[in-house]
C-alpha positions in Angstrom: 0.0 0.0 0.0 1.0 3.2 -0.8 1.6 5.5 2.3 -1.2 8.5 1.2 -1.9 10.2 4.3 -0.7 13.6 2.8 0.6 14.8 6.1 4.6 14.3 6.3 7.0 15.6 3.7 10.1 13.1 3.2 12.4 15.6 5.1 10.1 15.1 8.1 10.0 11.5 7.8 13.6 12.1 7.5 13.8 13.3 10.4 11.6 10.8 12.6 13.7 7.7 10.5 16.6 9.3 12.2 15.4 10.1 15.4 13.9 6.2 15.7 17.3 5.1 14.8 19.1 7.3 17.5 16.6 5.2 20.5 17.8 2.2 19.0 21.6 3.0 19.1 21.9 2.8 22.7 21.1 -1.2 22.3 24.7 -1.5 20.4 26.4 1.8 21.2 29.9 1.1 20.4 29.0 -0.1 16.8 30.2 2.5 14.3 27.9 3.6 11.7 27.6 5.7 8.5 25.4 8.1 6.7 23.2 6.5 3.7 25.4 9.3 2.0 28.8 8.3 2.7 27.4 4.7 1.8 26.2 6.2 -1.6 29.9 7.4 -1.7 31.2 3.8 -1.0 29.3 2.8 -3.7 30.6 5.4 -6.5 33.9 4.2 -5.5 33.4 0.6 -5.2 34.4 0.2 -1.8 31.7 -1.2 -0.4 29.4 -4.8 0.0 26.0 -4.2 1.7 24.9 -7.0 3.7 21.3 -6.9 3.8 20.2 -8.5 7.5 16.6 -9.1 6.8 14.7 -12.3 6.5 14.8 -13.7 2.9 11.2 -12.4 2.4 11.9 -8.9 2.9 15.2 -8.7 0.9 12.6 -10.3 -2.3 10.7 -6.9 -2.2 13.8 -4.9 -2.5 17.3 -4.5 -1.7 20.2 -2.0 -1.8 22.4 -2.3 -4.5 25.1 -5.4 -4.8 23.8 -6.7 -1.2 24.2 -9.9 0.2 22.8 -11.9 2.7 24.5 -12.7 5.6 25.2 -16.1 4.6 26.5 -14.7 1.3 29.1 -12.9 3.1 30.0 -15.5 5.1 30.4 -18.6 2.9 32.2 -16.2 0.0 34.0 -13.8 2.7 37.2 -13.8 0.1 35.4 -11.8 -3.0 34.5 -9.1 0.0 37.9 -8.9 1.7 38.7 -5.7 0.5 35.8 -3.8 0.9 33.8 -1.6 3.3 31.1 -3.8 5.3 27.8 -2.5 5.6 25.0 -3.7 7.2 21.1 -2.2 7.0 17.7 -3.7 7.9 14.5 -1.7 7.9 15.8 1.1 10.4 19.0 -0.2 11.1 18.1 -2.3 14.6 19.0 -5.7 13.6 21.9 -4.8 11.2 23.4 -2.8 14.0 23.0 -6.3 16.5 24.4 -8.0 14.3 27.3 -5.9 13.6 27.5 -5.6 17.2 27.7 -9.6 17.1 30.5 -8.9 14.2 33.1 -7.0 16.7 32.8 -9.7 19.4 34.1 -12.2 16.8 36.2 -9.2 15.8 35.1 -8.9 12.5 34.5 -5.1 11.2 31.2 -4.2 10.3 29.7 -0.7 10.3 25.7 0.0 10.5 23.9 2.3 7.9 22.0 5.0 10.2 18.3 4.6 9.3 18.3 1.5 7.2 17.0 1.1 3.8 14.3 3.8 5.1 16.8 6.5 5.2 18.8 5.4 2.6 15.7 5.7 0.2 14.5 9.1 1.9 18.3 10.4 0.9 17.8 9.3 -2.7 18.9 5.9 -3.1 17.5 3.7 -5.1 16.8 -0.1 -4.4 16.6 -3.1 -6.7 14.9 -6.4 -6.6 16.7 -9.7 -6.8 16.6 -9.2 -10.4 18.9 -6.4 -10.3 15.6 -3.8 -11.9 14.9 -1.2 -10.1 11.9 -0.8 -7.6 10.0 1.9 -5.8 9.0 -0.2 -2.3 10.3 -1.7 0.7 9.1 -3.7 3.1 8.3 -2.5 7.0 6.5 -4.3 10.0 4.0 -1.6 10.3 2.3 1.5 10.2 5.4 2.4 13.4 8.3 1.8 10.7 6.1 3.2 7.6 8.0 6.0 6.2 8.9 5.6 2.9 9.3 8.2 0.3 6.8 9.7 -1.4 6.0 7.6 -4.5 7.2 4.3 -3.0 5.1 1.4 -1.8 5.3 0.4 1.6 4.9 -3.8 1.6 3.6 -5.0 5.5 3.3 -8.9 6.2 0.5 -10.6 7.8 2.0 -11.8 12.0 2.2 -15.3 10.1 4.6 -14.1 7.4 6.6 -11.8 10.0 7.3 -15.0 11.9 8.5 -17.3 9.3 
């Protein structure tokens, strides 16, 4: 469904993307993170693998470009040994655990502030597994809905959230 209720430009959903984001940092606070814009930077220069921490059914609606799963990165680790790793979710909650998870193994992983939410309210643009380009993603509710005008906001039934 499209998000129509008129009310909030994208620079204040912007801004209550980010502020969600900053109440969810204090759950991994000593995991670095990154703008979506330095990330878009990453990406001009080919620096950087995303590693997309969502459950197979949300990375099928859409996905930042290039990403991997996280068992992508893991069982192919060499091809990505050179890059920048950055992980994103929804808001960034789960991608910043697991990055957290990441530096106790001592492994380098940095979080992208506001997930695929903010990357898309800053002008990125997300792909399906197809590699064409896509105007929705995929959040839990009418909490996390705050995609960019013009995008479709995709919300699973409790059944499909579980599984």
């Amino acid at each position: 469904m499209v998000r129509g209720d008129g009310v909030r430009s994208d620079a204040e959903k912007r801004k209550i993307v980010y502020q969600m984001y900053s109440g969810y940092k204090k759950d991994f606070p000593d995991v670095r993170d990154i703008s979506p814009q330095q990330a878009m930077d990453l990406l001009q220069q080919n620096q950087v693998t995303f590693v997309d921490t969502r459950k197979p059914a949300e990375m099928a609606v859409s996905m930042l470009p290039g990403a991997v799963s996280e068992q992508e990165l893991f069982s192919r680790s060499e091809v990505y040994r050179d890059k920048t790793v950055v992980a994103y979710c929804t808001i960034s909650y789960r991608s910043g655990k697991f990055a957290a998870k990441m530096a106790d193994q001592g492994i380098t992983v940095i979080n992208m502030r506001g997930g695929i939410l903010a990357w898309t309210l800053e002008g990125g643009k997300v792909y399906d597994q197809s590699g064409k380009e896509v105007k929705r993603i995929h959040v839990y509710g009418d909490t996390w809905d705050y995609a960019p005008a013009g995008y479709e906001t995709v919300k699973f039934n409790l059944f499909e959230q579980l599984f």
